[in-house]
C-alpha positions as CSV (number, residue, x, y, z in Angstrom):
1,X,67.2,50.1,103.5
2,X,67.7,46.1,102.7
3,X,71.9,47.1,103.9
4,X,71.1,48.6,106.9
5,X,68.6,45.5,108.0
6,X,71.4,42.9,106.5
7,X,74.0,44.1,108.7
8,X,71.6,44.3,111.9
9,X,71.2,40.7,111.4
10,X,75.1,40.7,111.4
11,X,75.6,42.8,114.5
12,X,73.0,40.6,116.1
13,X,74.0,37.4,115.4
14,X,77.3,38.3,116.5
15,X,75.9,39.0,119.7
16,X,73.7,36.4,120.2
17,X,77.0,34.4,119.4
18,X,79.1,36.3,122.2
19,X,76.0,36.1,124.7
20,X,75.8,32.3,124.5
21,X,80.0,32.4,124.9
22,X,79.9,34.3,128.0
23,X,77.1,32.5,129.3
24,X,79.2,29.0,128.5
25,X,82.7,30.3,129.9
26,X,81.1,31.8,133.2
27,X,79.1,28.6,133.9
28,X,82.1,26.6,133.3
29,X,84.3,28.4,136.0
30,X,81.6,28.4,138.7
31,X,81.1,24.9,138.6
32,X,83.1,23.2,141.2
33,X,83.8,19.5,140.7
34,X,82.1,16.9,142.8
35,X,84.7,15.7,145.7
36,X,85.3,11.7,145.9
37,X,84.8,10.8,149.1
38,X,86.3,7.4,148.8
39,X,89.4,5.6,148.6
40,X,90.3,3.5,145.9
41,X,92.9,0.3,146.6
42,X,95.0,0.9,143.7
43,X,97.2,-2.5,145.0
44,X,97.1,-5.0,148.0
45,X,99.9,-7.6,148.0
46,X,102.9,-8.6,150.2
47,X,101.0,-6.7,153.3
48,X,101.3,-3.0,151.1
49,X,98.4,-1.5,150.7
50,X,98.3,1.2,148.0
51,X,95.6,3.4,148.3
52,X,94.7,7.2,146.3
53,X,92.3,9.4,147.5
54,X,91.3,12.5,146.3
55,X,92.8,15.8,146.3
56,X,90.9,17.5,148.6
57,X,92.3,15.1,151.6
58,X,96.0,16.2,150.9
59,X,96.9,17.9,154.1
60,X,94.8,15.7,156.6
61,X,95.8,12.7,158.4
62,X,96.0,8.5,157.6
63,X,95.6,6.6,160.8
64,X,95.5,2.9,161.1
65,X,93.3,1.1,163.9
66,X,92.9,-2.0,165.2
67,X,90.4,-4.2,165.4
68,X,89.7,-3.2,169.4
69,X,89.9,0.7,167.9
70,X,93.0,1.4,169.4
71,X,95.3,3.7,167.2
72,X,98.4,2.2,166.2
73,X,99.6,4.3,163.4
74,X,99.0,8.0,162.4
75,X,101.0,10.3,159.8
76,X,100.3,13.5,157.7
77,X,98.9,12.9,154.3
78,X,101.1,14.5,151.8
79,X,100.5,13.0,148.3
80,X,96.4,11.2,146.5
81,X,98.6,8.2,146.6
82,X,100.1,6.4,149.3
83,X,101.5,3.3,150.9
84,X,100.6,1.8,154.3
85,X,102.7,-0.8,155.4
86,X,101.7,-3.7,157.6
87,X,104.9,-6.4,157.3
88,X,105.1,-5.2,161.2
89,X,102.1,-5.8,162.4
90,X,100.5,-8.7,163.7
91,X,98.0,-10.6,161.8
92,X,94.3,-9.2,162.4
93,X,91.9,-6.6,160.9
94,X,92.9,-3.3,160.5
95,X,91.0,0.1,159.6
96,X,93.1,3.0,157.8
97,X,90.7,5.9,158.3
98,X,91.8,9.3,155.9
99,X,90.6,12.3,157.5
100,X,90.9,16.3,156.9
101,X,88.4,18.9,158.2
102,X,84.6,17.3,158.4
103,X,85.6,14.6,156.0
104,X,86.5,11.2,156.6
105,X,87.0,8.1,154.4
106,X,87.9,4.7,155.6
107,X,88.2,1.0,154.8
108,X,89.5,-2.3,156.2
109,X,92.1,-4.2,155.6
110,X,93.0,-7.8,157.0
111,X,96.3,-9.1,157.7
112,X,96.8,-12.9,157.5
């Protein structure tokens, strides 16, 4: 009688153990990560502005404004990280606004 109840407490224990496994795994692969939804100036010198965002934004667009709102520059987002270059510009403030679906992220940036 005491090897039957010994190796219940096995055969539960190992359950238990393999419950709490499933229960870990399934949570972990229906969590979805938390989207940034922000750009992060990675570099800003010699009018270059380097500039990741995340992933979620590959696909959308980068368009730079003026200061009066009028669209200067647009172009396809195809990479997180990316270059904007404003040697060609004239001096003033700009806006580089990132934008796919609903989601938009946007900063300034000012040309001497």
């Amino acid at each position: 009688m005491a090897g039957v109840q010994q190796k219940t407490k096995q055969v539960m224990k190992k359950v238990i153990v393999l419950i709490a496994f499933l229960v870990t795994v399934s949570t972990m692969s229906f969590a979805r990560p938390k989207q940034c939804n922000e750009a992060v100036i990675l570099s800003n010198k010699n009018n270059v502005v380097y500039f990741k965002v995340d992933r979620s934004f590959i696909g959308g667009t980068v368009e730079i404004y003026d200061a009066n709102k009028n669209l200067m520059e647009g172009d396809m987002l195809t990479h997180t990280h990316t270059m904007v270059y404003f040697d060609e510009m004239p001096a003033g403030h700009y806006i580089v606004r990132v934008t796919k679906d609903a989601e938009t992220v946007e900063f300034g940036y000012d040309r001497i």
